[in-house]
C-alpha positions in Angstrom: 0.0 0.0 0.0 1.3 3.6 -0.9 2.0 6.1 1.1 -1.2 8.0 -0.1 -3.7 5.4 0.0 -2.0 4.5 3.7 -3.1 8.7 4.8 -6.7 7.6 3.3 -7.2 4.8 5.3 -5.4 5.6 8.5 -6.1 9.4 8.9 -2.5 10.1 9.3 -1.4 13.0 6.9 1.9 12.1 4.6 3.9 14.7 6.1 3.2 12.8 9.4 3.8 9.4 7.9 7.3 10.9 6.7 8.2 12.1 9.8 7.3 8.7 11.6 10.0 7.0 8.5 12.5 9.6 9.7 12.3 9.0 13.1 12.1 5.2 13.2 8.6 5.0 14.4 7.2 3.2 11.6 9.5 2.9 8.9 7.8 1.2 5.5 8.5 -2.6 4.7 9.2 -2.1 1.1 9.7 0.3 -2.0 8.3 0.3 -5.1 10.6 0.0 -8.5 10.0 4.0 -8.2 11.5 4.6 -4.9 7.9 4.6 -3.4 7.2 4.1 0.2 5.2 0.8 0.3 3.2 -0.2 3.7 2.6 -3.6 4.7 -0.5 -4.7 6.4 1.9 -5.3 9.7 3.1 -1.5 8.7 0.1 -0.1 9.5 -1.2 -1.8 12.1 1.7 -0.3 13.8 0.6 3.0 12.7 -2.6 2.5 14.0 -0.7 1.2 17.5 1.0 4.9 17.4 -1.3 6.6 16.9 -3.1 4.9 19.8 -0.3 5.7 22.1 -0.6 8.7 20.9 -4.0 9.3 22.0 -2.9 8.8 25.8 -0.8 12.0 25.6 2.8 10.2 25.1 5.4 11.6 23.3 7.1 10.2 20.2 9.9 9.4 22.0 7.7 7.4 24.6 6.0 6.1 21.4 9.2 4.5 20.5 10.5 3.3 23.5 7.1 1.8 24.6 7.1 -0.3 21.2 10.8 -1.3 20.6 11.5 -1.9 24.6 9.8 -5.1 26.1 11.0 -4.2 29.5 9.5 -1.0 29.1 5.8 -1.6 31.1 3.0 1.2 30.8 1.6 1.3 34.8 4.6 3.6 35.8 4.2 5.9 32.8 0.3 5.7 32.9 0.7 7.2 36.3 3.2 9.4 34.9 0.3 10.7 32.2 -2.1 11.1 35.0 -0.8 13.7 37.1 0.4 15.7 34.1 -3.2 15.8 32.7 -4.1 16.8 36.3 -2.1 19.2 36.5 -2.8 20.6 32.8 -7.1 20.3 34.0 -5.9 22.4 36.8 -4.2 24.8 34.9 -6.8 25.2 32.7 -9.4 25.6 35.4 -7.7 28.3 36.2 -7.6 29.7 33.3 -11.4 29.2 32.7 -12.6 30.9 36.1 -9.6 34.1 35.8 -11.7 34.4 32.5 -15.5 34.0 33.9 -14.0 36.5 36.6 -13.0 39.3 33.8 -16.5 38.8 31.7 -18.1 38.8 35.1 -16.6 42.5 35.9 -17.9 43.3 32.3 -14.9 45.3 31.5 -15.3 48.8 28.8 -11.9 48.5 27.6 -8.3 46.6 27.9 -7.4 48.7 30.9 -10.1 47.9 32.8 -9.6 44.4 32.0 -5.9 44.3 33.2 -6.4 45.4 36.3 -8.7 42.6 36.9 -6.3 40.8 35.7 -3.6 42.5 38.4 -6.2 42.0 41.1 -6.3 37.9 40.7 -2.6 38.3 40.1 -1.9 39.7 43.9 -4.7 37.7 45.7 -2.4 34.8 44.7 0.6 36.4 46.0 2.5 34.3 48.7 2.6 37.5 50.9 0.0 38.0 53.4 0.8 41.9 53.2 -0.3 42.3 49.2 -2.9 40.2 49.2 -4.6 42.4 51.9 -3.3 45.9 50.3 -5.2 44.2 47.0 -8.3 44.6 48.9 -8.2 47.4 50.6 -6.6 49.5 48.1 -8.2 48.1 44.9 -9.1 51.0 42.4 -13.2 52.4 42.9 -13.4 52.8 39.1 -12.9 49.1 38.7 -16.0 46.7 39.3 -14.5 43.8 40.9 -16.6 40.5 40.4 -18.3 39.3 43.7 -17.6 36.0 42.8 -13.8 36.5 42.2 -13.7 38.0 46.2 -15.6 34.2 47.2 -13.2 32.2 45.7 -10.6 34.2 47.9 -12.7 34.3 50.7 -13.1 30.4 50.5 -9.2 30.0 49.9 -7.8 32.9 52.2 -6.0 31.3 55.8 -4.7 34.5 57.0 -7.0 35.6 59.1 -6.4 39.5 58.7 -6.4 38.9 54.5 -9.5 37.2 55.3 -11.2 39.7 57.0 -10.4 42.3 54.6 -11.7 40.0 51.7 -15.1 39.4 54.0 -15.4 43.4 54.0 -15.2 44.2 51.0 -17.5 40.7 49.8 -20.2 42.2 52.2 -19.7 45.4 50.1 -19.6 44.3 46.3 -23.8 44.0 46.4 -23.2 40.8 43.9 -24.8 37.8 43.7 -22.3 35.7 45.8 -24.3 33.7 47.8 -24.5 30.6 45.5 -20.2 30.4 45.9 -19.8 30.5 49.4 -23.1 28.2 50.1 -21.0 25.8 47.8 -18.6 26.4 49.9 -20.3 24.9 53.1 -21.0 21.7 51.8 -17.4 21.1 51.0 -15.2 18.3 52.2 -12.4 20.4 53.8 -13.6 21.9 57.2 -11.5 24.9 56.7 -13.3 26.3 53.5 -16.6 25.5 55.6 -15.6 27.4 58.1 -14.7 30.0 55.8 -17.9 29.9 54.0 -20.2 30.0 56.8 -18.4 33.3 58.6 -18.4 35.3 55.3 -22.4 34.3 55.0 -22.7 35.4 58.8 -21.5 38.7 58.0 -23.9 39.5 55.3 -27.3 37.9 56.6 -29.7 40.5 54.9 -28.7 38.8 51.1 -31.9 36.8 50.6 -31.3 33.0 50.9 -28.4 33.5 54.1 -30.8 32.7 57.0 -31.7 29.6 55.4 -27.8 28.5 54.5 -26.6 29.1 58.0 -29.7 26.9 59.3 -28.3 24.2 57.3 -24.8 24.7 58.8 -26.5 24.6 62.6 -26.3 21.0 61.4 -22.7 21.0 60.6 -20.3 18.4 62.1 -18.4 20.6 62.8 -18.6 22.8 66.0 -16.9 26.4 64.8 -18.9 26.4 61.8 -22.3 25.5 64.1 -20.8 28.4 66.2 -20.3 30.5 63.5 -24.3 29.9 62.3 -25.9 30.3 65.8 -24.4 33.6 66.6 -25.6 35.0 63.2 -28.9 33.4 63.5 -29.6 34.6 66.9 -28.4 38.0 66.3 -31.1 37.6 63.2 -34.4 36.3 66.2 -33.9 32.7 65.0 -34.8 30.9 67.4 -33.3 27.2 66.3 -30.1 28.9 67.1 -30.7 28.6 70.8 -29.4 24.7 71.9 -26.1 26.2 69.9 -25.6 29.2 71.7 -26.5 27.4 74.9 -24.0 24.6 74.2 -21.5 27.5 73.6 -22.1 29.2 77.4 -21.9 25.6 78.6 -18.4 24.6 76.8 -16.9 28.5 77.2 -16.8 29.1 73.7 -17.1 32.6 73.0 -19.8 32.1 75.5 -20.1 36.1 76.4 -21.1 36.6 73.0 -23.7 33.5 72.9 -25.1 35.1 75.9 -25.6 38.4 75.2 -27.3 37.0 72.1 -29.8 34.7 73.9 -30.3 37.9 75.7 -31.0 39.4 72.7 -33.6 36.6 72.3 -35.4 36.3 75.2 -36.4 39.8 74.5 -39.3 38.4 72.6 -41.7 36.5 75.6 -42.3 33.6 73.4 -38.6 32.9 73.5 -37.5 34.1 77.0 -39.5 31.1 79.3 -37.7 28.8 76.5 -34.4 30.5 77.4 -34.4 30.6 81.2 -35.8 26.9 81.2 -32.6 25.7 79.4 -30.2 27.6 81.4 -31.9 26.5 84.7 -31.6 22.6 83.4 -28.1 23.3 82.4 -27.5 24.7 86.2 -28.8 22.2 87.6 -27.3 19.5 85.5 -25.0 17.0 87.6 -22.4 17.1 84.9 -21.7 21.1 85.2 -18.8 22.2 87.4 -18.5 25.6 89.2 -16.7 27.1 86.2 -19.7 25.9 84.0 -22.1 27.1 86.6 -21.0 30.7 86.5 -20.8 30.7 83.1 -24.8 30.0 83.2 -25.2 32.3 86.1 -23.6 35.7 83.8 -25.5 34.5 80.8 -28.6 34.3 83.1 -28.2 38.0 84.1 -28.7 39.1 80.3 -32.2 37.7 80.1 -35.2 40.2 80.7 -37.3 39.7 83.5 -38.0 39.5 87.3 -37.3 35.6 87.0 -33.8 36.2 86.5 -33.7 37.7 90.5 -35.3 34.9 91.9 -33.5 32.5 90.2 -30.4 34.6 91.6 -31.7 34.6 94.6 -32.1 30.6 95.2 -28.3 30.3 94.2 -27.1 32.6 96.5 -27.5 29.6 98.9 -26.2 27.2 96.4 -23.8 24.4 98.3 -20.9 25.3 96.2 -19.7 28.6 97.4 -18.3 30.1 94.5 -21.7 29.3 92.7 -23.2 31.1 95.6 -20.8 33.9 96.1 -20.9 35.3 92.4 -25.2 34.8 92.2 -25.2 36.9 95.3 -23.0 39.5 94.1 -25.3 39.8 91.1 -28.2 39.9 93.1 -26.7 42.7 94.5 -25.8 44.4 91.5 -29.6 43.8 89.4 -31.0 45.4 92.7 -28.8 48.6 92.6 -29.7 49.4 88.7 -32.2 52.1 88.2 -35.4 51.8 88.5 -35.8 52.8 84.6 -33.4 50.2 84.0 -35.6 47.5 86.0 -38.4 48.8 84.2 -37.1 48.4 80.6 -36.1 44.6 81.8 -39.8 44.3 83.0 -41.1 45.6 80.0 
């Protein structure tokens, strides 16, 4: 068969089919009386076998070597052509989402493009320092795509970088709330945690209230946390058993108390709220520590309960319980009496 009638059949151009003579690859059987290249059947089933290989990303050179060496076996180079291809999908990931984020910013000319461009360019800067001067100091002219500030927010560990990238996120007025709920159902804790505390801080986008009650049932505790303390700030009341747990264990537990204080201010929460926190008091498990921590996060509640409840712990049989419930009693009695009468109100 001719090199011509070889292209027809095996889809491999002439020029090709000379270059794999000249390189040893697949070098023709035979030659006609004219000087012809001339193909046997074997010849191009060898092509075919090339181009094959071919097809899995190797090289001509690892063409050759794969056919001519019998030692030569495919799992170590198959694993070989794996993490390259990864690597080139990652790459081009990349590629694809630095692009969605320029069309995203919609862009009126080159320059404006560019310094998009700039922007992703220093938010993937090894130093803390620029990334956070990218944020803060990032041009007002330019409209920088809310989605481009998640995908930092979601990969940023510096805490101070992610602050900065949380500001300016809660600021950009787009429609970011469909990458960072992504990113509370992912499988790395940290991005979770990432996601969920950027959502806290901008609770008014619609949809929020109803992520961060899907992350109450996180596995995870600081992304729980972070929900709860939004929530509650927010009058939800499923963020209560959170915020209690978070008095009980001294996490941030001022905080969770002033915000069940914040809750109990509505009379269909408060009898709710004082119930818990006089189980959790009398619980045998709790220690003194735990005890006062219920006892200060008792004092934020609303309501003449809270005295009397003050009251029967001043007598408590562990004196330190007693000691700091009387003390409060003591200080609850000296406010104002326009100070009792907001709490009664």
């Amino acid at each position: 068969m001719l090199i011509g009638d070889v292209a027809r059949h095996s889809g491999v151009s002439t020029r090709m089919l000379r270059h794999y003579d000249a390189l040893g690859l697949v070098r023709p059987t035979g030659r006609t009386a004219g000087g012809y290249r001339e193909y046997s059947a074997e010849d191009v089933r060898r092509i075919f076998q090339v181009e094959s290989l071919r097809s899995l990303g190797l090289s001509l050179k690892q063409i050759g070597r794969a056919l001519e060496d019998p030692a030569f076996t495919p799992s170590a180079l198959v694993s070989d052509l794996i993490r390259w291809t990864q690597d080139r999908l990652a790459r081009e990931q990349e590629l694809l989402e630095r692009l969605h984020a320029i069309d995203a910013s919609a862009p009126t000319d080159w320059q404006g493009a560019l310094r998009i461009v700039e922007l992703m360019r220093e938010l993937n800067s090894s130093s803390a320092a620029r990334r956070q001067q990218a944020v803060l100091a990032r041009s007002e002219g330019v409209s920088v795509p809310a989605e481009l500030l998640a995908g930092a927010v979601l990969a940023e560990s510096d805490p101070h970088v992610a602050g900065a990238l949380r500001w300016a996120l809660a600021r950009s007025g787009g429609e970011v709330l469909a990458a960072l709920h992504a990113g509370t159902r992912s499988k790395d804790v940290d991005v979770r945690r990432r996601a969920v505390q950027a959502i806290a801080e901008m609770p008014e986008v619609a949809g929020a209230t109803a992520v961060l009650a899907d992350a109450l049932g996180d596995p995870d505790t600081t992304v729980r946390r972070h929900a709860a303390l939004a929530l509650g700030r927010h009058g939800v009341t499923a963020a209560v058993p959170t915020l209690l747990r978070m008095v009980v264990e001294g996490f941030d537990d001022v905080t969770a108390a002033e915000v069940l204080g914040t809750l109990s201010k509505d009379p269909k929460r408060a009898d709710r709220i004082m119930t818990a926190l006089v189980d959790e008091l009398s619980a045998p498990t709790a220690d003194s520590a735990t005890r006062i921590r219920l006892i200060q996060a008792l004092v934020e509640l609303s309501g003449t309960t809270v005295q009397e409840v003050l009251r029967q712990l001043a007598h408590d049989d562990d004196r330190t319980v007693a000691l700091v419930a009387s003390a409060l009693v003591g200080i609850l009695q000296q406010r104002s009496p326009e100070d009792r009468s907001d709490e009664d109100s």
